[in-house]
C-alpha positions, 0 to 999 in steps of 0.5 A: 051535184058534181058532173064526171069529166070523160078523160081528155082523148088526144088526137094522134093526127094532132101530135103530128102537126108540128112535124106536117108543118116543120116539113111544109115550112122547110126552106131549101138549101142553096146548090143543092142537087135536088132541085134542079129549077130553084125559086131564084126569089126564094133561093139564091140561083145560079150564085148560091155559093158564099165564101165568107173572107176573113184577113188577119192584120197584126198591128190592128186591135190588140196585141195579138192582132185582129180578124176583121171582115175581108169580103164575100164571094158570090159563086155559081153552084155548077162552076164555082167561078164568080156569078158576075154575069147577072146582075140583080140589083143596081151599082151604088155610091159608098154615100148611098150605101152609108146612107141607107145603112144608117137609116135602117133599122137592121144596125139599131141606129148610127152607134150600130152602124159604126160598129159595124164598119169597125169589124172591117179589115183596113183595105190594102190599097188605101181605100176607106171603110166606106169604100171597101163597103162600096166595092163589095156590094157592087161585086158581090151584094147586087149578084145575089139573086134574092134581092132582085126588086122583082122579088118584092111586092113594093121595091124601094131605093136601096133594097138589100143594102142593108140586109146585106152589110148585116149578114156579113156582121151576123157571119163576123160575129160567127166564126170567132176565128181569134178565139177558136185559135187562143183556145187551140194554144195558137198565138201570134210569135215570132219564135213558133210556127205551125203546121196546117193540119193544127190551124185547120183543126183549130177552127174546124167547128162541127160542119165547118171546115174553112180554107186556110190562106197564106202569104208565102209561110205567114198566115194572112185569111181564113176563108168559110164556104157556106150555103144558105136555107131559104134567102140571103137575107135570112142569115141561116147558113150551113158548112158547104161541103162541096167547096173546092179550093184548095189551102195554099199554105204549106203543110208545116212552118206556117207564121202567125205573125205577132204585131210589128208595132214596138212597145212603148218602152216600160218606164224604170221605177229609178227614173221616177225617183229621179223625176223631180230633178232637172237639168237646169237651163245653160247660163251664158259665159261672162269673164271677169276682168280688169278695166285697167288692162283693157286696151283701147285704140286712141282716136286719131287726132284731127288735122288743123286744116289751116296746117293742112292748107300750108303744106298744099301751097308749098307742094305747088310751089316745089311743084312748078319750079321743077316744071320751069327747071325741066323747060330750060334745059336743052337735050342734045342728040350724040352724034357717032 
């Protein structure tokens, strides 16, 4: 006896689950007007303004150069000056920083952890990776108001090192800004130059406008404004529209500058052919002559000191009879 199965009946309400919890689940976005009192545990507050920095260096990577990592700015919502007045987590030593960095679990071990580093632009001022990372975190990272170790249910050493250093990564491997300009036909030269409207274009991506910096007329960083949803550490980040600094390149003649570093000189295939041969080594000089006229001083021949002794006894001899000559004669004075 086979039982008739009533038709499934759908329940509207259901189909509305996913929407009622998509909204209840929402995180909000950092600045944002609507809500004037955030959660600084759950939004960054007052400093929920990032401007992620990226420099270009010419001679670093490959022939076209590298974009690497040049730093974070925290910047209050209302002014837009550096939320450095509160502080929430502690200043650390580049060895703590290192330290906690490498035994997370966030880099995927030590490999990880070097890599990171690699995508850091050299300091200008000497400085090493490890302490660029150090002046970072204390004049950025520890301004981050989701860090705070109140915010946490068991606060331990080093909370938000970590997390911080990889959202930077996260943002490196973001904005590809070599790529967006190799795809715009924009390369490094010495010959070309660029207006500022084709590389603002070329990196504009959806939502994404950044900030276009200079040195004079050569092109030196590329500058992102973004606001988070939710914390820092959640990596989920949009386009910041209201940003308002200004590009100071100029409108057209901008410099992408190719490396400085020569080539190593290309070798010519008549110089391999060559390559077997070499000079060979300098001999020393040697003349050929004639013994017979090489001319030799003759070694003077001995004195006979017996001769010698002769000729001393005459000279005293000769001596004392002018001494008894000299004696006998008399002097006498003229007289007027």
């Amino acid at each position: 006896m086979h039982q008739s199965r009533s038709p499934i009946r759908i329940i509207p309400s259901l189909l509305l689950l996913p929407t009622i919890w998509g909204v209840a689940i929402a995180q909000e976005i950092s600045c944002s007007t609507a809500n004037t009192r955030p959660d600084p545990c759950s939004i960054p507050s007052p400093g929920g303004l990032f401007v992620f920095r990226q420099r270009f260096e010419p001679d670093v990577g490959s022939d076209s150069g590298s974009w690497g990592i040049d730093g974070l700015e925290v910047l209050d919502c209302a002014t837009q000056q550096p939320q450095d007045r509160i502080s929430y987590g502690p200043t650390y030593t580049h060895e703590e920083i290192g330290s906690y960095c490498a035994k997370s679990p966030l880099f995927g071990g030590e490999k990880g952890y070097n890599d990171a580093e690699k995508e850091w632009a050299q300091s200008e001022v000497g400085e090493g990776v490890e302490e660029v990372w150090e002046r970072t975190w204390n004049t950025a990272g520890r301004f981050i108001s989701t860090f705070d170790y109140k915010c946490l249910t068991k606060p331990q050493a080093g909370v938000g090192v970590a997390e911080f250093f990889t959202v930077l990564s996260k943002l490196q491997r973001t904005f590809t800004t070599a790529r967006l300009l190799s795809d715009a036909d924009i390369t490094p030269s010495d010959d070309t130059t660029y207006s500022l409207r084709e590389l603002t274009e070329a990196l504009s991506t959806g939502d994404y406008k950044p900030i276009v910096q200079c040195d004079n007329t050569t092109l030196s960083s590329v500058s992102w404004p973004l606001n988070v949803k939710g914390k820092f550490d959640s990596g989920s980040f949009e386009a910041a529209s209201n940003y308002e600094k200004k590009s100071n390149c100029p409108s057209e003649g901008i410099i992408y500058p190719p490396s400085t570093t020569l080539a190593p000189t290309k070798k010519n295939d008549d110089d391999e052919e060559w390559k077997h041969l070499r000079r060979p080594p300098p001999r020393p000089i040697t003349l050929s002559h004639d013994e017979s006229r090489m001319y030799y001083r003759k070694e003077a021949a001995k004195e006979d000191p017996v001769v010698k002794l002769g000729l001393r006894k005459e000279h005293d001899e000769e001596r004392d009879e002018w001494k008894e000559e000299r004696a006998g004669k008399q002097y006498w004075r003229d007289e007027l």
